[in-house]
C-alpha positions in Angstrom: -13.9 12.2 45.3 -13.3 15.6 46.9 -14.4 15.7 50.4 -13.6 12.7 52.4 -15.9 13.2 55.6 -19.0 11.5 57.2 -21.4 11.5 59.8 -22.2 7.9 60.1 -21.2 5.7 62.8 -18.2 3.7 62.6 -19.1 -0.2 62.1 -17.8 -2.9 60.2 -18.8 -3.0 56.7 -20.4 -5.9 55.3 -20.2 -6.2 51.0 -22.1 -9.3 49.6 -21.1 -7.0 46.2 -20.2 -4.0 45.1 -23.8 -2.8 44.0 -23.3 0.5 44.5 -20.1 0.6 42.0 -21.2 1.3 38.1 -19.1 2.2 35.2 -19.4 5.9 34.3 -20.3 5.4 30.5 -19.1 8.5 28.8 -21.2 10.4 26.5 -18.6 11.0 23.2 -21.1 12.9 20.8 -20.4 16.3 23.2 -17.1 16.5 21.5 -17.0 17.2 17.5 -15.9 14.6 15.1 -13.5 16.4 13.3 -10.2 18.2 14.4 -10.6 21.8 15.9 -9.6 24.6 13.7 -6.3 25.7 13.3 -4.7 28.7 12.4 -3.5 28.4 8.8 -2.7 31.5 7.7 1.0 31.6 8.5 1.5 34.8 10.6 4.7 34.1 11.9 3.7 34.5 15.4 3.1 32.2 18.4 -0.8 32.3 17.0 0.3 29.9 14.2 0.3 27.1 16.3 -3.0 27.7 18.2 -6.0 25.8 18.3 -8.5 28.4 18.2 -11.6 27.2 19.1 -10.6 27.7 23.0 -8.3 31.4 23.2 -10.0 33.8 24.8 -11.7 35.5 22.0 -13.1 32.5 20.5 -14.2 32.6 17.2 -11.7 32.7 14.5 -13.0 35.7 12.9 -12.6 37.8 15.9 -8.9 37.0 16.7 -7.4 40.5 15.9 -11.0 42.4 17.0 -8.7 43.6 19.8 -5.4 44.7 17.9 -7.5 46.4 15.0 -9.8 48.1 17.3 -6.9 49.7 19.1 -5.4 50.7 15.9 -8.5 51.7 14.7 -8.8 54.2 17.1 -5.1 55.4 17.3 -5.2 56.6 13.8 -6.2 59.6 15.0 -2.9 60.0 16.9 0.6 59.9 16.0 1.9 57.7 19.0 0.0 54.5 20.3 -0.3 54.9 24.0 -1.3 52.0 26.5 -4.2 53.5 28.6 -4.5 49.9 30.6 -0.8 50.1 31.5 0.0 53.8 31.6 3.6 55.1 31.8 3.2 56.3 34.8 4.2 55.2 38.8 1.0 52.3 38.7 2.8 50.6 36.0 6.0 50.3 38.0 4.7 49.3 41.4 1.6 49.6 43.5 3.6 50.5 46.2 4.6 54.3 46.1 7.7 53.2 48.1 9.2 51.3 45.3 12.9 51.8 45.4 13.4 50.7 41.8 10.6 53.3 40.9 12.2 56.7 41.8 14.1 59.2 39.5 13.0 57.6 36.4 11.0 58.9 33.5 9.2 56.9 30.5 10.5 57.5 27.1 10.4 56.0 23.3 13.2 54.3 21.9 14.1 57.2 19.6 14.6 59.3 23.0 17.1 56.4 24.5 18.5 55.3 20.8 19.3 56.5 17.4 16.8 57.6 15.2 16.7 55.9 11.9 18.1 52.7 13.0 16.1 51.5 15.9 15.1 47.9 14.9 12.4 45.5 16.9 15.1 42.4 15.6 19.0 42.5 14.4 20.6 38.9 15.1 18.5 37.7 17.6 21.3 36.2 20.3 21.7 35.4 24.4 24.4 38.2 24.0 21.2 40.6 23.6 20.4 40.7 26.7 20.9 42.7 29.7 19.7 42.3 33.6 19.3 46.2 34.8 18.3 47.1 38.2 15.1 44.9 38.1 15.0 41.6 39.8 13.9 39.3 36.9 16.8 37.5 36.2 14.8 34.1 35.9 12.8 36.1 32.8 15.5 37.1 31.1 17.7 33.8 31.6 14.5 32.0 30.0 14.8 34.8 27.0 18.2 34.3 26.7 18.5 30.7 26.3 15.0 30.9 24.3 17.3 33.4 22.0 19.0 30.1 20.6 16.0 29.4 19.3 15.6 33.4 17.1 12.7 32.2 14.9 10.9 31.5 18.4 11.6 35.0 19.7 10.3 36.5 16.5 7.0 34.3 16.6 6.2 35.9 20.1 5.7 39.6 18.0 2.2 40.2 15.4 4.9 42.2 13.6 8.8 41.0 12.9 9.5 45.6 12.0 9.8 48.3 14.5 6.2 50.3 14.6 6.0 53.9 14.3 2.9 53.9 16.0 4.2 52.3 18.8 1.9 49.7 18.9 2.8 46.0 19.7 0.8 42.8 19.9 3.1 40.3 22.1 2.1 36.8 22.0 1.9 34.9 25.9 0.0 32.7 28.4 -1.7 34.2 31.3 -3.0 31.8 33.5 -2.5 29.1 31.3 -4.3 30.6 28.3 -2.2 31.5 25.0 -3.2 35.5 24.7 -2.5 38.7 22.8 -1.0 41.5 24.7 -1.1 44.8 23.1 1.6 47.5 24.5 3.1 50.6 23.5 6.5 51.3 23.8 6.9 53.4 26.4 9.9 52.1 28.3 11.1 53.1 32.0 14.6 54.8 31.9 17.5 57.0 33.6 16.3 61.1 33.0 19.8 61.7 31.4 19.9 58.3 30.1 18.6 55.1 28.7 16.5 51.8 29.6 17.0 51.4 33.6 15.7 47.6 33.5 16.3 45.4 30.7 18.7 46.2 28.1 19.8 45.4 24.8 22.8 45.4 22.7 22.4 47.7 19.9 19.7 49.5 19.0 17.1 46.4 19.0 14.0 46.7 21.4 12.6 43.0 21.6 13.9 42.5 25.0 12.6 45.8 26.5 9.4 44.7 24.8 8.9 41.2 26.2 9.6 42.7 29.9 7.1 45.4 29.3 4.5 42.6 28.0 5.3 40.4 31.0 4.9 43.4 33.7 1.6 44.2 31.8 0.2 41.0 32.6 1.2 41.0 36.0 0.0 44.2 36.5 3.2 45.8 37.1 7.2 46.0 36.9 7.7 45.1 40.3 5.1 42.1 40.0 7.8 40.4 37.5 10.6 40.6 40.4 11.3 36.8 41.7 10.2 33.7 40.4 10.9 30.6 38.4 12.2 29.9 34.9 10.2 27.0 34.3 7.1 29.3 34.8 8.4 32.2 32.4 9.1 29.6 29.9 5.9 28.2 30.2 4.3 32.0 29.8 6.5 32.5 26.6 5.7 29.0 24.8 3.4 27.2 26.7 6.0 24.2 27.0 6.0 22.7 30.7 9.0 22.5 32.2 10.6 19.7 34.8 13.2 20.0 37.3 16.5 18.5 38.2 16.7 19.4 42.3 20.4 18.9 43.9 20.3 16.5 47.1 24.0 17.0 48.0 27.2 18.3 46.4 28.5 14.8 45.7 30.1 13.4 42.9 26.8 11.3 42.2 24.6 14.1 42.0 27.1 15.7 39.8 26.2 12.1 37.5 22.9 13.0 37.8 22.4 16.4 37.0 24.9 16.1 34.1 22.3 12.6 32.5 19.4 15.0 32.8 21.5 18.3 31.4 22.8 16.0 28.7 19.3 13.5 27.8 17.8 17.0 27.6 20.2 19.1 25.7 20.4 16.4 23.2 16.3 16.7 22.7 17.2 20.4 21.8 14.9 21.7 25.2 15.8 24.9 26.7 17.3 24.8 29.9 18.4 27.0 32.9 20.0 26.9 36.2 19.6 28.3 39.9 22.6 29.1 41.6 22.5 28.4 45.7 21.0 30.8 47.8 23.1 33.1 50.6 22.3 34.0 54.4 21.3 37.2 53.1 18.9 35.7 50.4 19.7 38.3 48.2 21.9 38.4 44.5 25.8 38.5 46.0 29.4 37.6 44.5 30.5 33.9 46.2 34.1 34.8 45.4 34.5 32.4 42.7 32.5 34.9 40.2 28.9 32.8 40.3 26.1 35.1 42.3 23.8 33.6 45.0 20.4 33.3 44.2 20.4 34.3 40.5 19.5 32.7 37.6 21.2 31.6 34.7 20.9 30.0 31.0 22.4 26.7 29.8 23.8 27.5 26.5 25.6 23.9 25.5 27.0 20.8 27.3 30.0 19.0 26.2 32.2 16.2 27.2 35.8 17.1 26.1 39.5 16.3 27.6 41.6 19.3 28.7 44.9 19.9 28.2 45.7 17.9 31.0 44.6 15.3 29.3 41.9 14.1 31.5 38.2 13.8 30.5 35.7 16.6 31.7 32.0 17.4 31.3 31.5 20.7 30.8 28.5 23.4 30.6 28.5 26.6 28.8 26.1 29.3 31.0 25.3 32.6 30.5 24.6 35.3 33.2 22.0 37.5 32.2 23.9 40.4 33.7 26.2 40.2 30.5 28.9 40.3 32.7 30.2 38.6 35.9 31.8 35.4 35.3 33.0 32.1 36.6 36.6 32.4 37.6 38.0 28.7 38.1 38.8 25.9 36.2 37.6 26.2 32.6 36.8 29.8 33.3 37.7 32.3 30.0 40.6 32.4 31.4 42.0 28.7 32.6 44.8 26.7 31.3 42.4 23.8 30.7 42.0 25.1 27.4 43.6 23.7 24.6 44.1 26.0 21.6 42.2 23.4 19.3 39.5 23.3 21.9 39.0 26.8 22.8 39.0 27.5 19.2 36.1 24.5 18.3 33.3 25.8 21.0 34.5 29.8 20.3 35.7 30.8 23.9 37.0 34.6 24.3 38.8 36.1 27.1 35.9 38.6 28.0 33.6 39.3 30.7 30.4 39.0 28.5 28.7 37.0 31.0 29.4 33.4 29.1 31.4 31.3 30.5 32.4 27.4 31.2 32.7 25.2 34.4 32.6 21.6 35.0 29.6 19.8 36.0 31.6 19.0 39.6 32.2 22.5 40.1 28.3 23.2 39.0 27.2 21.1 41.4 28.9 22.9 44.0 27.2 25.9 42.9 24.1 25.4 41.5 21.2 23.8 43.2 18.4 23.4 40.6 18.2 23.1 36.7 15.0 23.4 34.9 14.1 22.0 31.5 11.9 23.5 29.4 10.8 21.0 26.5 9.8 22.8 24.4 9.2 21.9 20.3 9.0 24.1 17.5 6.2 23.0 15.9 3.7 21.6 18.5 0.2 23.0 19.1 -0.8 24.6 22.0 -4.8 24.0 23.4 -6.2 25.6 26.5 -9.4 26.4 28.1 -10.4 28.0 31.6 -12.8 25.7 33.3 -16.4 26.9 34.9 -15.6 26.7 39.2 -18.4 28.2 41.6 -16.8 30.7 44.0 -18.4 28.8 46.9 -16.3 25.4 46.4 -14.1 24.4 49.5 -13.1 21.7 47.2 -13.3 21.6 42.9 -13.8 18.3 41.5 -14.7 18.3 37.4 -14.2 16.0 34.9 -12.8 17.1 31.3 -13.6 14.8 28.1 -10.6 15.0 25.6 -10.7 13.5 22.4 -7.3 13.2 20.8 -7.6 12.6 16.8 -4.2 11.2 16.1 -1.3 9.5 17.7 0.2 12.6 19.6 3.1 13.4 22.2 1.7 15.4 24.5 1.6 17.1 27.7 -1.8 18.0 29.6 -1.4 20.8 32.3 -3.8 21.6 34.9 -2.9 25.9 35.9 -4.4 27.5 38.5 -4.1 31.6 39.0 -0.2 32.8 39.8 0.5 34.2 43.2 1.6 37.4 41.4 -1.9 38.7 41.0 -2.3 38.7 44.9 -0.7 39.9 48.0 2.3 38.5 49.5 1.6 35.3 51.2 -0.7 33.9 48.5 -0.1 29.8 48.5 -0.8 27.4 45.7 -3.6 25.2 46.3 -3.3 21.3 46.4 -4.3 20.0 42.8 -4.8 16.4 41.4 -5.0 15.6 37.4 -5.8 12.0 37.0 -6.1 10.8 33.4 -7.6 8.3 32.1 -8.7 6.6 28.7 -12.2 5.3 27.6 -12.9 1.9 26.2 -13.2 2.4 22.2 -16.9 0.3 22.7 -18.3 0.7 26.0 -17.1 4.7 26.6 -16.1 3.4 30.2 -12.9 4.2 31.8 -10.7 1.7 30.5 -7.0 2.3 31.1 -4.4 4.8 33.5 -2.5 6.9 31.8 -1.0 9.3 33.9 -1.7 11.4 37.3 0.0 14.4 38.6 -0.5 15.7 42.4 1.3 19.1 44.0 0.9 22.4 45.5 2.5 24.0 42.0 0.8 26.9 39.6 0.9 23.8 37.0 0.8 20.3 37.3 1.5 18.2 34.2 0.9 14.8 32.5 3.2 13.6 29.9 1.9 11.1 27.7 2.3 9.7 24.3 -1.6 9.0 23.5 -3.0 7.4 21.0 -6.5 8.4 19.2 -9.1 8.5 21.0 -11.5 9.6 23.6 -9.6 10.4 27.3 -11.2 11.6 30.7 -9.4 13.8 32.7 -10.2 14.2 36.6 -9.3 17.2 38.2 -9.6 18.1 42.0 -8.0 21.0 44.0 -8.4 21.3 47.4 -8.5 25.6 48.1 -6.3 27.4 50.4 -8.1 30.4 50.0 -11.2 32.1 50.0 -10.7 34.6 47.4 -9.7 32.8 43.6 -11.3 30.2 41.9 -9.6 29.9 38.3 -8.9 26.6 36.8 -7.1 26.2 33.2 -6.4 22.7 31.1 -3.9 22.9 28.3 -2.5 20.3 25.7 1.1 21.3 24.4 1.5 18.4 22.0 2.6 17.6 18.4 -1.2 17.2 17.5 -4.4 18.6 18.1 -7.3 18.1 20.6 -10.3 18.8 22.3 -11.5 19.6 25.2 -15.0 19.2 26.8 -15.6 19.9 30.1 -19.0 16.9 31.5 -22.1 18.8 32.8 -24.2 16.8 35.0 -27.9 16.4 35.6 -28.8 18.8 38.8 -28.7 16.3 42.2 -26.3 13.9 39.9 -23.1 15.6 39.8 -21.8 13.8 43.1 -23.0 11.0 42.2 -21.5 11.0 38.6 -18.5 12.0 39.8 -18.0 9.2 42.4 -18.3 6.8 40.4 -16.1 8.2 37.8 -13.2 8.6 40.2 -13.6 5.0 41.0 -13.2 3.7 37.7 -10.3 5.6 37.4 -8.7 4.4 40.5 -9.6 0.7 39.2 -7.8 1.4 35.6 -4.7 2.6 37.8 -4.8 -1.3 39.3 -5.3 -3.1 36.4 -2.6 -0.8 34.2 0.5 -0.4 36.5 2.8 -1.8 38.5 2.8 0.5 41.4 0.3 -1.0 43.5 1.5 -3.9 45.7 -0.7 -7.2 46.0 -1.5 -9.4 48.9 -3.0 -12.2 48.1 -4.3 -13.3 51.6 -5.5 -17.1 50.5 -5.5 -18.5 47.2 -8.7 -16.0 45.3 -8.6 -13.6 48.1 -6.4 -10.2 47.3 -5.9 -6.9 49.3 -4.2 -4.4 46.2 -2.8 -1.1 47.6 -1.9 1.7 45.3 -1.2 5.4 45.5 -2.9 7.7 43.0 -3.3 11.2 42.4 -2.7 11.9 46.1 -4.9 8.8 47.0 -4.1 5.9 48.7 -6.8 3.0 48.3 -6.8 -0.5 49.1 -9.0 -2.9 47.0 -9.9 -6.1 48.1 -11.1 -9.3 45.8 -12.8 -12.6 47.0 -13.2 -14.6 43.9 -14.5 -17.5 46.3 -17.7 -19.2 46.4 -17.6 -20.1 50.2 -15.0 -17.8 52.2 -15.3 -14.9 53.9 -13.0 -12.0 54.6 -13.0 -10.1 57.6 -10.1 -7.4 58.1 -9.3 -4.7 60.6 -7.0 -1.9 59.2 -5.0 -0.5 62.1 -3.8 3.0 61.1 -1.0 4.7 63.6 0.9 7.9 63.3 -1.6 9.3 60.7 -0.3 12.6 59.2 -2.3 14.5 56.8 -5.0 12.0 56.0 -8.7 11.5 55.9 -10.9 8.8 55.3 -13.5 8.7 52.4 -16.8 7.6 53.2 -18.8 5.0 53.9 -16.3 5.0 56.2 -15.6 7.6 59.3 -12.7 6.4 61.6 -9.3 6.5 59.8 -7.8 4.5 62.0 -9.8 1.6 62.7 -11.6 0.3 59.5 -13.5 -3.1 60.1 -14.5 -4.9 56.9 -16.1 -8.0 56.2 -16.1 -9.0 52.4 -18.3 -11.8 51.4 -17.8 -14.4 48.3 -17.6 -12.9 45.1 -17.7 -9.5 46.4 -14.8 -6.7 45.9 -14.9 -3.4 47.8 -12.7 -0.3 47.9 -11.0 1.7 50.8 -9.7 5.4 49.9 -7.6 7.5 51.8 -7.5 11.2 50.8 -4.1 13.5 51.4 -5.5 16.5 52.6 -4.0 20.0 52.3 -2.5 21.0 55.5 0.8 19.4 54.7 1.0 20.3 51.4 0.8 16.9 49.5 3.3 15.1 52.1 1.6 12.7 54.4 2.7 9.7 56.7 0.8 6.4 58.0 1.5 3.4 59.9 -0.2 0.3 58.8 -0.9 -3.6 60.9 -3.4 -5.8 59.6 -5.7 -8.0 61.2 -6.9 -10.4 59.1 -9.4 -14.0 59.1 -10.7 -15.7 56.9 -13.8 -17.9 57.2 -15.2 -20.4 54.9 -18.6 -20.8 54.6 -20.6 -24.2 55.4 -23.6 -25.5 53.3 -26.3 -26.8 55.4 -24.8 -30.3 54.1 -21.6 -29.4 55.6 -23.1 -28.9 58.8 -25.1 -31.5 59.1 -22.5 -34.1 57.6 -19.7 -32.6 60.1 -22.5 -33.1 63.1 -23.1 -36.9 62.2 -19.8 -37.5 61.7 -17.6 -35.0 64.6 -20.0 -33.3 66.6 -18.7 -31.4 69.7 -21.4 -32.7 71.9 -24.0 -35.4 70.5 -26.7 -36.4 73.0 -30.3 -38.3 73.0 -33.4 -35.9 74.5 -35.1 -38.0 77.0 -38.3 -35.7 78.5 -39.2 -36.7 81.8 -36.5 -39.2 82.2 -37.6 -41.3 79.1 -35.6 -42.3 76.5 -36.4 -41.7 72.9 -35.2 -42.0 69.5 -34.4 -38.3 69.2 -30.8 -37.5 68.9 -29.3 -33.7 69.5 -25.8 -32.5 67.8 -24.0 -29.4 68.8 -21.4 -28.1 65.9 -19.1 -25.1 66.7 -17.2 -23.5 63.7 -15.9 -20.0 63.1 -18.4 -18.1 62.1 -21.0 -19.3 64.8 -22.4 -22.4 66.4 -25.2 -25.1 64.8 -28.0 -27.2 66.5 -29.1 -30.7 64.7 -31.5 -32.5 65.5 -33.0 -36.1 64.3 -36.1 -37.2 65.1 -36.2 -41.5 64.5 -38.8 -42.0 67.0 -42.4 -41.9 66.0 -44.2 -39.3 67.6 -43.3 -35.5 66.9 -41.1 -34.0 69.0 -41.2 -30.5 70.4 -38.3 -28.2 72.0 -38.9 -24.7 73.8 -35.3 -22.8 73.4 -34.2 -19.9 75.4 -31.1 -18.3 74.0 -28.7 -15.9 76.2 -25.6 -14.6 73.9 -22.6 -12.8 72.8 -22.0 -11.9 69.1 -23.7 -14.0 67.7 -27.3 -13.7 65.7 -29.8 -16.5 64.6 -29.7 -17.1 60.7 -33.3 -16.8 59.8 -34.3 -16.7 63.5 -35.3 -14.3 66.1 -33.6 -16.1 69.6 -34.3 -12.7 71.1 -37.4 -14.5 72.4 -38.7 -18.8 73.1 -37.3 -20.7 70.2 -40.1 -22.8 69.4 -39.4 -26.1 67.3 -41.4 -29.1 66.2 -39.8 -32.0 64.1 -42.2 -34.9 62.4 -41.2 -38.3 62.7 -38.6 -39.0 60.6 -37.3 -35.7 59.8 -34.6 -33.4 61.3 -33.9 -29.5 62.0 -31.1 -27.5 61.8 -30.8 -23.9 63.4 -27.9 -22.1 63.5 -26.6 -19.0 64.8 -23.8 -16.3 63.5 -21.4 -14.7 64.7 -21.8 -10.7 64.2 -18.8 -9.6 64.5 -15.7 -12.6 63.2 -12.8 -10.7 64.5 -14.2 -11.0 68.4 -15.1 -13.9 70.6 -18.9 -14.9 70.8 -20.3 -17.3 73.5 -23.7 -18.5 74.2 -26.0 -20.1 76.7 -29.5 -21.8 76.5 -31.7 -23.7 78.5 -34.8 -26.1 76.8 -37.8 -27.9 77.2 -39.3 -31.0 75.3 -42.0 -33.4 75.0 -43.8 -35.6 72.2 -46.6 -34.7 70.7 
């Protein structure tokens, strides 16, 4: 598990069998028989679909204590304001510098709109929305193409009406955990006019809303400036998301990226797009109408022929600007429009911020598209996960029990670099899953792994019901955070229970789980690659969760495995113990024995590592006593007759040398006993049930022999040996 280091010795490990190595059995009756409660009281809101027996504020009967307290005591007012996110300079920025933050004042809608027909929803559309001067075009690009979905939008809100009170309850993640956030509607604008970031068409205030709710949990406006769409999506429906990353402008990555727009489109997901950064690394004009670093919504994809009649695939995108367009072919404004066609998918000559290109042109242009895959009407779990401040390194284990057949995606979050300082970087986390025997509660079977320096790591899965371990491990990069969140977003509910161990058998525990999970990844996929080295001898490699093992299995009854692993060029890897030299490991594996190597990816490189691997292997088969003695009778490398003090007698001496060691036989056909004194000088080798340190002192009957035989330490290097002897009969 978690720290791979030691202070033993380097020597070559002997395994007779893996004693050390028992199944983790699981205890299930920590986790409730029956499903968690779920919200059924249909709200309307996000809250609908949570499980409620793990959001912050716990119990179902308290889930509006904080909303009704708050209006509780506002009734004594006529305006709700925000205390915990004042209109004032903190809310904007923390920095009194803030550019963005100057000349501004805070106002209520029915200072910047019309009174009488301000509404908090009209037709909720991508047209709706407006970038202003702050730069959070990923948030609003993940609103906008979330806006195809309006029911969605409206489930984010406790109330679908504009409040008089000014008092809002906004549903969103933060840190990984679905939560409330109550706001006023205070709203930062121009003195002699309206909203001076977000903006809306009409005289709706949903969008102004969400931003404020998203700056609120980030502590401020500026906090929200700069980030990923795949994470905002994530804070407004707690879907994950997956990316599409462009290798080169080529006509095959323009194949690529359209199968993963298209697969995805066609599953309904929300999708957006990055457009390539500048020199400048700031939001410009390339010429061709498409702004550097900014980011946009996928609207629609379709495949259609032009009016040159020649196929095309083509991508409707929005710039959340609501203006600036695309100014090539397919462009508002290009003859590849036929009339039919420009009528069918509803294209106008105005700069509105929508526009077409083709997917070769995108490809030019864009570098990244994320999905978001997100569904309607699946249930979101989460709960934060107990970590000491003093860990280096956070292994836990979760017990999930999933009640029915479910699609689903488990996400391990850790805190977003928004709530620190500039420079803040992701720690290395590892989500191994796992699913327990039905009978023995043992880990049975792999069923997923994730590994990355990313806010949120994720595990797709379609699992069926039952009980499931999840390993987690994160390797800190800082001194300063510990938070830790698991979250199920799947079409049915589950539970989750993180283990608590015995005090002095957490390590322990823990161990031994990690190895049954890394033995489920063998038996269950086909990643690993096998060696088999002789006929019931295997070496299995695999790479797991940022782990890279090698098993070995003797199934023999006589042979003997002994392997050096020669490790060169090692980048960003650490040996686990027993074992302390990465690049030497010396094994010896005995019949009917397995054993396990593990090599740990640590966190300087940031999950990327590098090795260069040579193998030296033998293989030795064991010889019965009978084998010995019947190979020195019938091929001995030396046979002689003992004759003390010149005189010949009737007892015969066979020397036998095999790999593992060297074999002295004697037979004693004369009639008196005989006796032999034995001084031993070696090299690698050991006597088997013999001390040759000192005199070897033998006596054989008549009529019976003696073996002895000595062993070689060490199978991989040489051995030699010397002795001198005295006799007589007795």
């Amino acid at each position: 598990m978690g720290i791979c280091s030691s202070n033993k010795a380097n020597k070559i490990h002997s395994h007779d069998r893996e004693v050390d190595y028992k199944p983790f059995v699981f205890d299930t009756s920590i986790v409730p028989d029956q499903h968690p409660e779920v919200n059924t009281k249909q709200t309307n809101t996000v809250a609908d679909r949570i499980i409620l027996y793990i959001i912050i504020l716990i119990k179902p009967q308290q889930r509006n204590v904080i909303y009704q307290l708050i209006l509780r005591q506002n009734k004594q007012q006529t305006k709700f304001e925000d205390f915990l996110f004042p209109p004032n300079q903190s809310s904007l920025s923390k920095d009194p510098n803030f550019k963005k933050g100057k000349n501004l004042v805070w106002k209520r809608p029915d200072q910047f709109l019309e009174p009488g027909q301000i509404k908090l929803f009209d037709t909720i559309d991508p047209m709706d929305i407006k970038q202003g001067e702050l730069g959070d075009c990923y948030f609003l690009s993940s609103l906008s193409a979330l806006a195809e979905i309006p029911q969605q939008v409206q489930k984010l809100f406790r109330h679908q009406e504009y409040q008089q009170s000014g008092l809002y309850g906004i549903f969103m993640c933060n840190n990984g955990i679905l939560q409330e956030q109550v706001i006023d509607d205070f709203i930062p604008c121009q003195k002699q006019g309206g909203p001076i970031f977000s903006k809306a068409n009409g005289n709706e205030l949903w969008v102004l809303l969400l931003e404020k709710a998203y700056a609120k949990i980030y502590g401020s406006y500026q906090k929200i400036e700069q980030g990923l769409a795949g994470q905002a999506l994530k804070d407004l429906t707690g879907a994950p998301s997956e990316y599409f990353i462009r290798k080169a402008e080529t006509l095959k990555d323009a194949d690529l990226c359209w199968e993963f727009m298209e697969k995805y489109d066609k599953e309904k997901y929300i999708l957006t797009a990055s457009s390539e950064t500048n020199e400048q690394g700031t939001e410009q004009d390339n010429g061709n109408g498409i702004v550097s670093q900014h980011c946009y919504a996928i609207l629609d994809v379709q495949r259609v022929i032009g009016s040159d009649g020649k196929p095309d695939r083509i991508i409707r995108i929005r710039n959340p600007w609501g203006r600036k367009e695309w100014m090539k072919d397919w462009s508002d404004n290009s003859s590849k429009w036929t009339p039919e066609l420009r009528e069918r998918l509803q294209v106008h000559r105005k700069d509105d911020g929508i526009f077409w290109m083709s997917v070769n042109d995108f490809i030019t242009e864009f570098s990244q598209v994320c999905v978001c895959k997100f569904k309607p009407d699946y249930l979101y779990t989460a709960t934060p996960l107990k970590v000491e401040k003093s860990d280096a390194v956070t292994t836990k284990v979760i017990l999930m029990k999933v009640y029915e057949k479910s699609h689903a995606f488990i996400t391990l979050t850790q805190s977003d670099k928004r709530f620190f300082q500039k420079g803040h970087q992701y720690s290395l986390t590892r989500l191994i899953i796992g699913e327990l025997d039905a009978h023995k509660k043992e880990v049975l079977h792999y069923s997923g792994s994730a590994f990355d320096n990313e806010r949120d790591i994720v595990v797709e899965k379609i699992f069926e019901p039952g009980y499931y371990a999840l390993y987690v491990e994160v390797d800190w990069t800082q001194n300063y955070d510990r938070y830790l969140a698991v979250s199920c977003y799947g079409s049915k509910s589950v539970q989750f229970t993180e283990l608590q161990f015995p005090a002095g058998q957490e390590k322990h525990s823990i161990d031994n789980i990690f190895n049954g999970f890394l033995r489920a990844h063998e038996r269950d996929t086909d990643e690993e690659k096998v060696k088999d080295i002789e006929p019931g001898i295997r070496r299995i490699s695999g790479i797991v969760g940022g782990y890279i093992y090698y098993w070995y299995q003797n199934q023999t009854t006589k042979k003997t495995l002994h392997e050096v692993l020669h490790l060169s060029n090692i980048q960003n890897l650490e040996i686990c113990p027993p074992y302390s030299n990465p690049s030497k490991v010396e094994i010896q594996i005995k019949p009917l024995s397995t054993v396990m190597i593990k090599y740990r990816v640590t966190k300087q490189g940031g999950g990327s590592y590098g090795y260069s691997l040579k193998c030296q292997t033998q293989v030795i088969e064991a010889k019965s006593e009978q084998d010995i003695i019947q190979q020195a009778i019938e091929q001995a490398d030396q046979k002689l007759q003992r004759s003390p003090l010149g005189e010949n007698i009737q007892v015969f001496f066979y020397l036998v040398k095999f790999p593992a060691g060297v074999a002295f036989y004697y037979e004693n056909k004369d009639q008196r006993t005989y006796q032999e004194t034995i001084s031993f000088e070696v090299s690698n080798l050991k006597g088997v049930e013999l001390d040759i340190s000192k005199e070897v002192v033998i006596e054989i009957p008549p009529g019976q022999s003696k073996l002895i035989k000595l062993q070689s330490i060490d199978p991989s290097q040489g051995y030699s040996y010397r002795y001198s002897f005295m006799s007589k009969l007795i």
